[in-house]
PLY file of the C-alpha trace (Angstrom):
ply
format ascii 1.0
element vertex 231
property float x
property float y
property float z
element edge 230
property int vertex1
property int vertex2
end_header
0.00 0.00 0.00
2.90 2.61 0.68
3.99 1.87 -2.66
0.80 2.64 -4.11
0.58 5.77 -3.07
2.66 6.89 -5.70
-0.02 6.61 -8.50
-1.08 9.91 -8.37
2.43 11.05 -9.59
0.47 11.61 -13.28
-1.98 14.23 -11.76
0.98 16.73 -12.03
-0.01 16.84 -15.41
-3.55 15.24 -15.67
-4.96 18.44 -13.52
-2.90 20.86 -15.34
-6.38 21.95 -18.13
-8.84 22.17 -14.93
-6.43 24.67 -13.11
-6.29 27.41 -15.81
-8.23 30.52 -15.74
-10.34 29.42 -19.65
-11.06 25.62 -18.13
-15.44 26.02 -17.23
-15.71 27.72 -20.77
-13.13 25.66 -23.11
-14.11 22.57 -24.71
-11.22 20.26 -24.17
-11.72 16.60 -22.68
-12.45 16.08 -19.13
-10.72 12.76 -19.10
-7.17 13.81 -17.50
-9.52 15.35 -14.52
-11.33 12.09 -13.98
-8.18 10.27 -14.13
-6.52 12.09 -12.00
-8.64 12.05 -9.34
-9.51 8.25 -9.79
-5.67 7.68 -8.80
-6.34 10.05 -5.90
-9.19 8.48 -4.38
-6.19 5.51 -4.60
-3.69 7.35 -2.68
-6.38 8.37 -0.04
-7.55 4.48 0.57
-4.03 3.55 0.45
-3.12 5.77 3.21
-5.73 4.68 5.41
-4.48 1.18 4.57
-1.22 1.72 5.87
-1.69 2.82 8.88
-4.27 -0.10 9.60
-2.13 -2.56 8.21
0.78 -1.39 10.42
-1.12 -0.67 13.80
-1.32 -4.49 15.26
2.61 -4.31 15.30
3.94 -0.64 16.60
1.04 -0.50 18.74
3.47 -2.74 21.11
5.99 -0.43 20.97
3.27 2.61 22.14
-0.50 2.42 21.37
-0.26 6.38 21.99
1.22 7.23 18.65
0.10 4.41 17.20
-3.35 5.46 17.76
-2.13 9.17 16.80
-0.44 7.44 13.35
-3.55 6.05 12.01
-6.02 9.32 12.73
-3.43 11.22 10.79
-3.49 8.78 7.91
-6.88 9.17 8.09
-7.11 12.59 8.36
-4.80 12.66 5.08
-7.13 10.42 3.30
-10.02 12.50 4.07
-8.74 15.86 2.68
-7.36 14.11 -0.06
-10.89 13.04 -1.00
-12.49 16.75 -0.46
-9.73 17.94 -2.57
-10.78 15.79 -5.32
-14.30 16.97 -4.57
-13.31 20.17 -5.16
-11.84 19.85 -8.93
-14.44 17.42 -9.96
-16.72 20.31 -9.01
-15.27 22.05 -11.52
-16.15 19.61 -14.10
-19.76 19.43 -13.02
-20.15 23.07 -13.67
-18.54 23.11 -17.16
-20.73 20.00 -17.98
-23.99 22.10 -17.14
-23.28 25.13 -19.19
-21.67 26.81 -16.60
-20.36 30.38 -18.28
-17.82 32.97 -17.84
-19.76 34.60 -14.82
-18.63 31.06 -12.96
-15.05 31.41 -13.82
-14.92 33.23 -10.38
-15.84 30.05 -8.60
-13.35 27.58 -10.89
-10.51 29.81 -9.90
-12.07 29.43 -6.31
-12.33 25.99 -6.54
-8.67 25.13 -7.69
-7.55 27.25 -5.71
-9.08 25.24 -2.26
-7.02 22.16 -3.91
-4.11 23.93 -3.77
-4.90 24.65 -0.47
-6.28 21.53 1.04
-3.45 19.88 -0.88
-0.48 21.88 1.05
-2.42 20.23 4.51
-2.79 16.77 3.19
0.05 16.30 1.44
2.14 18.56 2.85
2.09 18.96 6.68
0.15 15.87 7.76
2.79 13.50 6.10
5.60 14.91 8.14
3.24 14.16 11.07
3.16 10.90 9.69
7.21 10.44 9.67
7.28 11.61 12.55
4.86 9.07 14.44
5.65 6.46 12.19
9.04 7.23 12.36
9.95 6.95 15.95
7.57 3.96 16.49
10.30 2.34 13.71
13.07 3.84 15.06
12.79 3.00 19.22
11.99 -0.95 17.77
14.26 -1.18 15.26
11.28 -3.04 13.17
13.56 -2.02 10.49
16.70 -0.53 9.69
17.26 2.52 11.77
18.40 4.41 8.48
14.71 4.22 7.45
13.16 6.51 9.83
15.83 8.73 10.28
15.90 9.58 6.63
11.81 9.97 7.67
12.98 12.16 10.08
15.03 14.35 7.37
12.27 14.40 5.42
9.43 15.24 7.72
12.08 18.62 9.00
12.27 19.84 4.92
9.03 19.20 3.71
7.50 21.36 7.31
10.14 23.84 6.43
9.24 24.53 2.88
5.41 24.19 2.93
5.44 26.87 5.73
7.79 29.00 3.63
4.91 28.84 0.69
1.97 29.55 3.23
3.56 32.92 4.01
4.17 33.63 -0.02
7.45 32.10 -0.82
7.33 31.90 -4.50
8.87 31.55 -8.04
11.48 29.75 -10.13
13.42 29.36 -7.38
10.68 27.57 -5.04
10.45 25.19 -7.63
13.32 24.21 -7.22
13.36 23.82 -3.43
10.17 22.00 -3.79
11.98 19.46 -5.66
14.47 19.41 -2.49
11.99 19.69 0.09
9.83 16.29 -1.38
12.90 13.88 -2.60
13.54 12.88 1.28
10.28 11.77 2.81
9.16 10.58 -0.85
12.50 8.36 -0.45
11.71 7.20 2.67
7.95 5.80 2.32
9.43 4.36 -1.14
11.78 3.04 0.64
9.94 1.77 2.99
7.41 0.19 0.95
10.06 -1.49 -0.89
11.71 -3.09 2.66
8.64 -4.01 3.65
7.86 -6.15 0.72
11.08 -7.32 -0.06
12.05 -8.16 3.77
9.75 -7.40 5.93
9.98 -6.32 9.76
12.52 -8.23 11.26
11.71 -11.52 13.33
14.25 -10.49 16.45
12.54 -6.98 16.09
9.09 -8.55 16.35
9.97 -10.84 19.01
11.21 -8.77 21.02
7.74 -6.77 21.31
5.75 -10.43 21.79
8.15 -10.90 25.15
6.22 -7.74 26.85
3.24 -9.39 28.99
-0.23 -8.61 27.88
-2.38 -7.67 30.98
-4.91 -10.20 32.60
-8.22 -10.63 29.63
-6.34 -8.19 27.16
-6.84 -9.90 23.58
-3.53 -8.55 22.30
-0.71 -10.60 23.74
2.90 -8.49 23.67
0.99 -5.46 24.01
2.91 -2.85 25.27
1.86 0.17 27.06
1.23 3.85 25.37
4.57 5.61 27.23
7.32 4.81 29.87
7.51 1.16 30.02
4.30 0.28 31.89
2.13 -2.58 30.64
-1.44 -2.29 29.03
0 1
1 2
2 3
3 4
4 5
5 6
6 7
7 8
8 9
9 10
10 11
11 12
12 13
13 14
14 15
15 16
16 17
17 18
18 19
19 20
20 21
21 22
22 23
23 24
24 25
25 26
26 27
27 28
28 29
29 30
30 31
31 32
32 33
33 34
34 35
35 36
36 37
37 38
38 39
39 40
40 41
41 42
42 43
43 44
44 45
45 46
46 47
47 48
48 49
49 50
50 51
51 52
52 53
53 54
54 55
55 56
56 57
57 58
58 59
59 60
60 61
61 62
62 63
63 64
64 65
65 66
66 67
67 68
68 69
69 70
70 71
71 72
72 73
73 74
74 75
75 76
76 77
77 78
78 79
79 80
80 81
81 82
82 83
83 84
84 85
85 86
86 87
87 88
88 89
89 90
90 91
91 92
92 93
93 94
94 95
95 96
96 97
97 98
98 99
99 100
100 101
101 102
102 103
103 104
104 105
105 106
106 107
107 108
108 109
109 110
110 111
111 112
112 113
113 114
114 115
115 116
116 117
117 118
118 119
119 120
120 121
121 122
122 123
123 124
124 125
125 126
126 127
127 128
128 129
129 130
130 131
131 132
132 133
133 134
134 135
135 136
136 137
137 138
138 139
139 140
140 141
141 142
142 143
143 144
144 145
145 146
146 147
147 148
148 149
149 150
150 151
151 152
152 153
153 154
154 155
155 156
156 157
157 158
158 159
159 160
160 161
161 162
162 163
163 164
164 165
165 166
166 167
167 168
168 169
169 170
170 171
171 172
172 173
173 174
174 175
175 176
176 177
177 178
178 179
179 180
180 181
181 182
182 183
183 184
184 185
185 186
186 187
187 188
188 189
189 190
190 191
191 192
192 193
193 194
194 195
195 196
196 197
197 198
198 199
199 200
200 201
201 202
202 203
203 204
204 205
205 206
206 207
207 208
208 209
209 210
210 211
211 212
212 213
213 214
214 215
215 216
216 217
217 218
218 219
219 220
220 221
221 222
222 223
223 224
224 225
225 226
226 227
227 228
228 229
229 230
């Protein structure tokens, strides 16, 4: 499922048409919009997925941020879908004859994408990496390279979104946003990869199973949220 998530790589391009200023009046195919937010409805299920998928395991190591790990995930699935609301709004209104004195709400439209994208999938992932991250990183589930290059990521990505909330801009910020993705990008590809290839590793795992379960709890190894206690 982490590897997955990169589908929506494409709607870079397939949502270029629906973001300009002439899109509810032109006549060009709505296909690329559709598309693209077909692979984005992906991404959002995929997230969930993770986080589910992972939570039986690093909820031994703490069922705090485990807990915290998979409301984020589906936080970021949720705002993923409204986003993809939003444009396919767009296409609804061009479909019914919408006409130029709508172009105000298009722009309005794409431009809540933009925004809602910059909070799904810009500064909830690095609350991801970070969760996920040190859950990985205090059970060495996997290689303790993994989340720290999570860690790198989550610190660039935060510092460049917040940089284009307050206006930072131009040729230059593309650039940087090429920077500012490459690390945490690398490190749930990564990830995904390791997972599949490997998997967590058995001493790893065993290690959480050798934590008692307390008396008529149904998850045996469980470990407490914080500090060591017992659940």
């Amino acid at each position: 499922m982490y590897l997955l998530t990169f589908v929506s790589i494409p709607t870079l391009a397939l949502y270029g048409p629906v973001k300009e200023a002439g899109f509810l009046t032109g006549t060009g195919s709505d296909t690329g919009v559709f598309l693209g937010g077909a692979l984005e409805l992906i991404v959002g299920l995929a997230c969930i997925g993770t986080a589910i998928a992972l939570y039986p395991v690093v909820r031994r190591q703490s069922e705090t941020r485990a807990m915290g790990f998979v409301g984020a995930r589906i936080l970021e699935g949720t705002l993923i879908f409204v986003g993809v609301a939003s444009l396919w709004t767009i296409v609804s209104l061009r479909q019914d004859g919408a006409g130029a004195d709508a172009a105000l709400m298009g722009q309005t439209l794409a431009t809540f994408y933009d925004r809602v994208f910059l909070v799904s999938q810009g500064f909830i992932p690095t609350l991801n990496a970070l969760l996920l991250g040190s859950l990985l990183f205090q059970s060495r589930l996997v290689p303790r390279g993994l989340p720290v290059l999570g860690f790198v990521g989550a610190a660039t990505l935060l510092s460049y979104n917040t940089a284009t909330l307050l206006g930072f801009s131009g040729d230059l910020a593309e650039v940087l946003a090429l920077v500012a993705v490459l690390p945490i990008a690398t490190w749930e590809f990564s990830l995904g990869v390791y997972l599949v290839v490997k998997g967590f590793r058995p001493d790893a795992v065993a290690r959480l199973d050798t934590v008692p379960a307390a008396p008529g709890s149904p998850w045996p190894g469980l470990h407490a949220a914080e500090g060591g206690r017992t659940s």
